[in-house]
C-alpha positions in Angstrom: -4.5 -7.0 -29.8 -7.7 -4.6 -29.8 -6.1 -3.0 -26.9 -3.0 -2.3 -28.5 -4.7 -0.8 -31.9 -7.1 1.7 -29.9 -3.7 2.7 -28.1 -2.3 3.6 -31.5 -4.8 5.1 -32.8 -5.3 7.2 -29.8 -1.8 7.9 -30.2 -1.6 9.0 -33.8 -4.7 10.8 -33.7 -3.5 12.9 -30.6 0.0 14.0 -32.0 -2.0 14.4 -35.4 -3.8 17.3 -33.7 -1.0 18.5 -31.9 1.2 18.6 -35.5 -2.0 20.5 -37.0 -2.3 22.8 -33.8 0.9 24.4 -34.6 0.8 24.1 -38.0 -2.0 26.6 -37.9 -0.4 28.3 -35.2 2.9 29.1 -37.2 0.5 30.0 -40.1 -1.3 32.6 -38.3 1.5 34.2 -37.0 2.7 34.4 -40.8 0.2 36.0 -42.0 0.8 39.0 -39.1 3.7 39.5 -41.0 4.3 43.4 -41.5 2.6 43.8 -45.1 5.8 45.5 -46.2 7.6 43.1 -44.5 28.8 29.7 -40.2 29.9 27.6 -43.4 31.2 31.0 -45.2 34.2 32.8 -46.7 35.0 36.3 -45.5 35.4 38.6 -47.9 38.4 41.1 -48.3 35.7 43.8 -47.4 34.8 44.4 -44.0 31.4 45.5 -42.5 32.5 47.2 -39.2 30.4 48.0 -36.0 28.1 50.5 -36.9 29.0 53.5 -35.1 26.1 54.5 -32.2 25.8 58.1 -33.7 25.0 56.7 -37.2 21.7 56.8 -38.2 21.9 53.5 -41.4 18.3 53.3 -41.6 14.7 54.6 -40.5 13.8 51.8 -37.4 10.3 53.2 -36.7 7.9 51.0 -38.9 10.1 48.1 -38.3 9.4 45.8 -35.5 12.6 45.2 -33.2 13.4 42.0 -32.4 15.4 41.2 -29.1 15.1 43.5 -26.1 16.9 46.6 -25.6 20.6 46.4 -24.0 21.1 43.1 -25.8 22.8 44.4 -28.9 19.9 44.1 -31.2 19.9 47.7 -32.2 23.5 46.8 -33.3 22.7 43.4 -35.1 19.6 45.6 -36.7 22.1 48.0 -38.0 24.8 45.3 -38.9 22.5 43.3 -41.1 21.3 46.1 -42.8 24.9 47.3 -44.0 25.4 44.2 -44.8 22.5 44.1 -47.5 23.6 47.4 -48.5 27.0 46.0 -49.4 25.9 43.0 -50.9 23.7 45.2 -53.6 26.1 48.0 -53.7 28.0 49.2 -57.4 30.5 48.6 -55.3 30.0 45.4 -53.9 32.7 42.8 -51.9 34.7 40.6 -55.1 33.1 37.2 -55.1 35.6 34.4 -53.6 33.4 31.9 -54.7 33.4 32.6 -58.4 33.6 29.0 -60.0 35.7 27.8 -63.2 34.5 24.5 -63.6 30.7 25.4 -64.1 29.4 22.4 -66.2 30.2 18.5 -65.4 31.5 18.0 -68.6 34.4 20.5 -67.2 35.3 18.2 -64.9 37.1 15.3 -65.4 35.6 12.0 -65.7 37.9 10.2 -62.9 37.0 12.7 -60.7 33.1 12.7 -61.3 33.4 8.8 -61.1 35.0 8.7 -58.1 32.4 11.3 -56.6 29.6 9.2 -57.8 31.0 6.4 -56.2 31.1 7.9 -52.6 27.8 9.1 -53.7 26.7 5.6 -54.7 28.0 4.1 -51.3 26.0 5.8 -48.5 22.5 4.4 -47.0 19.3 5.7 -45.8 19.0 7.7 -49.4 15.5 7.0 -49.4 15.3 9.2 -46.2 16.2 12.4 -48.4 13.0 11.8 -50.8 10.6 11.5 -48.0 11.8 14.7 -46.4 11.5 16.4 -49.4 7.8 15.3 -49.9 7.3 15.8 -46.0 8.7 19.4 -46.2 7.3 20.4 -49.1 3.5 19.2 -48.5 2.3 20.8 -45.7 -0.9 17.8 -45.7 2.0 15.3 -46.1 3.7 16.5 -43.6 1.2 15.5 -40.5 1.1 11.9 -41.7 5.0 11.4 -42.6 5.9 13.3 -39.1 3.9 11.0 -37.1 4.7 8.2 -38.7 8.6 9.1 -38.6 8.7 10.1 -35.0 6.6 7.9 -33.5 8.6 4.5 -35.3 11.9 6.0 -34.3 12.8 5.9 -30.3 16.1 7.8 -30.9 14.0 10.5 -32.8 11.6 10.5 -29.8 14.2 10.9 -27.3 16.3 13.6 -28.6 13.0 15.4 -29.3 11.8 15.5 -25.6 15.7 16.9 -24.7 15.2 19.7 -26.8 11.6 20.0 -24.9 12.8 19.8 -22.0 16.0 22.2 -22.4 17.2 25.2 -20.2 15.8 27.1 -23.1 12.2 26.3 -22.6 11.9 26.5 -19.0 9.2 24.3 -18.5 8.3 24.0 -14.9 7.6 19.7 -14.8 9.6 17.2 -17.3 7.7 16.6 -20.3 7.5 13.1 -21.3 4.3 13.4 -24.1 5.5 13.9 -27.2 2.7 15.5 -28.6 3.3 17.9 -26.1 6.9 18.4 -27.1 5.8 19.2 -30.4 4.0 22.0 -29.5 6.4 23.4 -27.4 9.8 23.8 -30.2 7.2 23.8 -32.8 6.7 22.7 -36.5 10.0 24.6 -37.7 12.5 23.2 -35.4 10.8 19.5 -35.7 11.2 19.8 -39.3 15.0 21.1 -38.6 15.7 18.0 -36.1 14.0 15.7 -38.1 16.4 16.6 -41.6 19.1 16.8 -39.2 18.8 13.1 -37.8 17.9 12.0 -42.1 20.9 13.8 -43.2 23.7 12.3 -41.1 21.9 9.0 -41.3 22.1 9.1 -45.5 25.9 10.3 -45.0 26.5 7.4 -42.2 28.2 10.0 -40.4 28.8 9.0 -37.1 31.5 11.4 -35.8 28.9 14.8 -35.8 29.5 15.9 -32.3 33.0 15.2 -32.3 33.8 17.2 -35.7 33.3 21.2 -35.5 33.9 21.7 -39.1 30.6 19.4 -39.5 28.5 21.1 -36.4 29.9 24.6 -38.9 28.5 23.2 -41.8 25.1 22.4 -39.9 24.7 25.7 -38.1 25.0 27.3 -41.5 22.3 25.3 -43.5 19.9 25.5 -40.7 20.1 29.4 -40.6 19.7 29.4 -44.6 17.0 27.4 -44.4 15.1 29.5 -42.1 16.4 33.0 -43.7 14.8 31.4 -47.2 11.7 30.3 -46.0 11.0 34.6 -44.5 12.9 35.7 -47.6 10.2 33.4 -49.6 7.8 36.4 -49.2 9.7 38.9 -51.5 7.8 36.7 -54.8 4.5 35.4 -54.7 3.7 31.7 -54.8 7.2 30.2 -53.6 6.5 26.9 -51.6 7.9 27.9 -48.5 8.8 23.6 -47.6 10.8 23.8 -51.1 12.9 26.7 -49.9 13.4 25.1 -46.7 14.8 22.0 -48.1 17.2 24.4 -50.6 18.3 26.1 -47.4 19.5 22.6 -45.8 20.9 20.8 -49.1 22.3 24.0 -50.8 25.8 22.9 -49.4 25.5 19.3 -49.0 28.4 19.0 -51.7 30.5 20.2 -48.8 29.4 17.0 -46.1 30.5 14.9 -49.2 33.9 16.5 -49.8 34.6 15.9 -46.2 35.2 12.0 -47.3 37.0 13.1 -50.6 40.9 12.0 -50.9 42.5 15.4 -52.2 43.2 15.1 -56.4 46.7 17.6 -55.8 48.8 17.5 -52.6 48.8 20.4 -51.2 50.8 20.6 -47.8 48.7 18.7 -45.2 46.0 18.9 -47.0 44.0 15.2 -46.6 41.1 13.0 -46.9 38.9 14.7 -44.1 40.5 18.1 -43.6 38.1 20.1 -46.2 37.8 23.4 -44.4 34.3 24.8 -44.2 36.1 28.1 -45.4 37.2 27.1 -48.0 36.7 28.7 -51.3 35.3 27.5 -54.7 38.9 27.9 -55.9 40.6 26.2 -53.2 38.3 23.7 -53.7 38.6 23.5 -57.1 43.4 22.9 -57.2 42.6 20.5 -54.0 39.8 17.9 -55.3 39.4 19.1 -59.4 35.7 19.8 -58.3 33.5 22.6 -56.3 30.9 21.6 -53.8 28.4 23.4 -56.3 29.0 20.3 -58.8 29.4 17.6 -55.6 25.9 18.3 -55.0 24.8 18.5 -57.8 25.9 15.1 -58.9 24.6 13.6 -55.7 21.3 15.1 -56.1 20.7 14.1 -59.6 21.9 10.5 -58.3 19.3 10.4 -55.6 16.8 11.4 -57.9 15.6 14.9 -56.3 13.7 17.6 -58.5 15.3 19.6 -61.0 14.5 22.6 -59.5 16.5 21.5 -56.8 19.7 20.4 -58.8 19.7 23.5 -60.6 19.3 25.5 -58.1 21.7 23.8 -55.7 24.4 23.7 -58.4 24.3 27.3 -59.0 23.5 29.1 -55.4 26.5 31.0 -55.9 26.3 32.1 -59.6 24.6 35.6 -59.1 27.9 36.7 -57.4 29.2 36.4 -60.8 27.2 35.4 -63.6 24.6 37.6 -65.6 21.4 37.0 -65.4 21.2 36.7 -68.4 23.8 33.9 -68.5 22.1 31.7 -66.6 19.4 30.0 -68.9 16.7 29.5 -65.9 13.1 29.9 -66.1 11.6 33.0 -63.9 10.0 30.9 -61.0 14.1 29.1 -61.1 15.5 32.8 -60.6 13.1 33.6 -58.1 14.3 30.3 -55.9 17.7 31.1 -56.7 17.6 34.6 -55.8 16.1 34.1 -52.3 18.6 31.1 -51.8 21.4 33.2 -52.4 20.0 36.1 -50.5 19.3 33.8 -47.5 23.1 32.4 -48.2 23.9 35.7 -47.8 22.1 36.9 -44.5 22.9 33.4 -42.7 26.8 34.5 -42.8 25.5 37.8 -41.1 23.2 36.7 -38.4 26.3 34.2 -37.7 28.8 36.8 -38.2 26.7 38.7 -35.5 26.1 36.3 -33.0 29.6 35.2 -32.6 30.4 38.8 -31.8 31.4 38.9 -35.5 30.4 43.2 -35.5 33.5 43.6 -34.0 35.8 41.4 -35.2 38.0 41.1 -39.0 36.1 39.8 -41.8 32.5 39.1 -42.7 31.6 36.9 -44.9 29.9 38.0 -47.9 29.0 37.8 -51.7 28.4 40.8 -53.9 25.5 40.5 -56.0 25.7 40.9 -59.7 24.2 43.9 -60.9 21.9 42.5 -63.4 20.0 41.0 -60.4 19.5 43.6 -58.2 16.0 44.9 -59.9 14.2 41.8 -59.1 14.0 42.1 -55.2 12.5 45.0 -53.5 14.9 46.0 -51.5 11.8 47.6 -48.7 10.7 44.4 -48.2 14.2 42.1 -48.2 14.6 44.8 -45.5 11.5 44.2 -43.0 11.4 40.5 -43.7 15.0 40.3 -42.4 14.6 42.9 -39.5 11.1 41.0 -38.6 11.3 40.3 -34.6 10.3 36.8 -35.2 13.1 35.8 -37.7 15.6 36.5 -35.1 13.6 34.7 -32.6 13.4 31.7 -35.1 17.3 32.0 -35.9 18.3 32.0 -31.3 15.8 29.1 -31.4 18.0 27.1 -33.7 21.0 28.0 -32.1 19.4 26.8 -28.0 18.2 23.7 -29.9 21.2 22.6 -31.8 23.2 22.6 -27.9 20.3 21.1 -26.9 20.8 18.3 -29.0 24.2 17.8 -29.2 
């Protein structure tokens, strides 16, 4: 029995310091930060392959990302159109304007039969301690280790990702401690809401259903583009905009087991389109993913920061600022949420070869909101080198998992 304890302790104490190690690694490299530093509905206006000859923007204080030859100079140019449109007079109409904006405009059967789905699923309690884990960095050693080391499938799908193609590591890796360090504290945090998501929806069909891996790939790139767009205020907490980024469209996993309110063609229980929009939505179930989500958060009991926030990630599209009734640290999350929205579309647009192809998703922004962000700085922090790195990461670790 003595035997065993030591063991354990050894064994939590060592992946302790391995979780702190790259904690403070990721932190440094933060704080080099330059000091000026697919889930989506095209829109009817297009953003086009920048031409070669076109100068968009002045490249020489911004750190490329990627190496030269592999299109980054293009994706540089691409994403910064792509602001440009979003905060331009004439901006892209918003697809995703809502009608139903309050739960009391939605009718009671409906929310009922929501809250019952809602009501139904398991694991809940997984949801809260991410939350705390993700948005306590102190928390988050101690609710890591305890959540990797008591889960063997957790453990297993973790040393995969170590041991992918994309990590080249010369010998197998079989410590996980070791593992850690090598996807680091981002990506664990990304596996680990991954594995606590499906388990609260009891979805069991993930790597069979692309509209789900869609979904996924989308709310992993907005969580990462929110916690580098964090940096345009002062005093956001980076593990609260993470967690926006992965639940900002959880009202679309849940529609996915919604029976459709008004026939419309084939249109059935389990063929919600992730392209959907809010008005499509809206004649198919009498309800946007907007209010799913924010009925299922309120059910579980999350912050109301997050069920504000989440419920209205598509309002500055539309909606005045001044129409909002939200305190000014509630904008602030909101704004880089939707911003981060926003720039997940066009890193995806752009890494499915999306710069030369039709439509690209986007969302104008409403006018009254566009003196809040310094546009100087939305621009470094998305050209930064390392949020690109971060964003192919995500993408070699999500086939690494499958």
């Amino acid at each position: 029995m003595m035997v065993a304890a030591a063991v354990t302790v050894i064994l939590a104490v060592v992946l302790l310091c391995g979780l702190l190690y790259v904690l403070w690694r990721e932190l440094r490299g933060r704080s080099k930060k330059p000091s000026n530093q697919d889930g989506c509905r095209p829109s009817r206006k297009n953003i086009s392959r920048p031409d070669r000859d076109e100068q968009v923007t002045d490249y020489a204080s911004v750190s490329p990302f990627g190496r030269r030859g592999d299109g980054a100079e293009d994706l540089q140019s691409f994403i910064v159109k792509g602001m440009n449109t979003i905060f331009s007079p004439a901006a892209p109409p918003t697809e995703n304007k809502a009608s139903l904006h309050k739960l009391d405009d939605v009718g009671s059967e409906i929310k009922q039969e929501v809250l019952s789905l809602v009501g139904g699923l398991k694991n809940i309690e997984t949801l809260h301690k991410l939350q705390k884990m993700i948005g306590d960095p102190q928390a988050a050693m101690t609710e890591l280790s305890r959540m990797i080391t008591g889960d063997p499938i957790m453990t297993a799908k973790i040393l995969r990702v170590a041991n992918s193609p994309y990590y080249g590591m010369e010998k197998k890796l079989n410590s996980i401690s070791h593992a850690i360090m090598i996807i680091g504290l981002a990506n664990l945090k990304s596996i680990i809401y991954s594995e606590g998501i499906l388990k609260a929806l009891n979805e069991k069909t993930f790597h069979r259903d692309p509209t789900m891996q869609t979904l996924w790939k989308h709310a992993t790139y907005t969580a990462i583009c929110a916690s580098y767009l964090g940096y345009l205020f002062g005093g956001l907490n980076q593990g609260t905009l993470f967690t926006l980024g992965i639940l900002h469209d959880i009202g679309k996993f849940l529609m996915m087991k919604l029976p459709p309110r008004t026939p419309h063609g084939s249109a059935a229980a389990g063929m919600y389109s992730s392209n959907w929009t809010i008005k499509e939505e809206e004649d198919t179930f009498g309800i946007n993913h907007a209010l799913v989500g924010r009925l299922a958060l309120q059910h579980w009991g999350l912050s109301a920061l997050m069920v504000e926030t989440v419920s209205r990630h598509h309002a500055p599209g539309y909606l005045a600022l001044d129409k909002l009734g939200m305190d000014h640290e509630a904008v602030q999350y909101l704004m880089v949420l939707f911003l981060a929205d926003q720039a997940a579309c066009l890193f995806a647009a752009g890494a499915s070869s999306g710069m030369d192809s039709g439509d690209t998703p986007l969302e104008g922004l409403h006018p009254s909101y566009h003196d809040l962000v310094d546009r100087k700085k939305l621009q470094q922090l998305l050209l930064d080198r390392s949020l690109f790195g971060q964003i192919r990461e995500a993408e070699a670790i999500a086939q690494a998992s499958m």
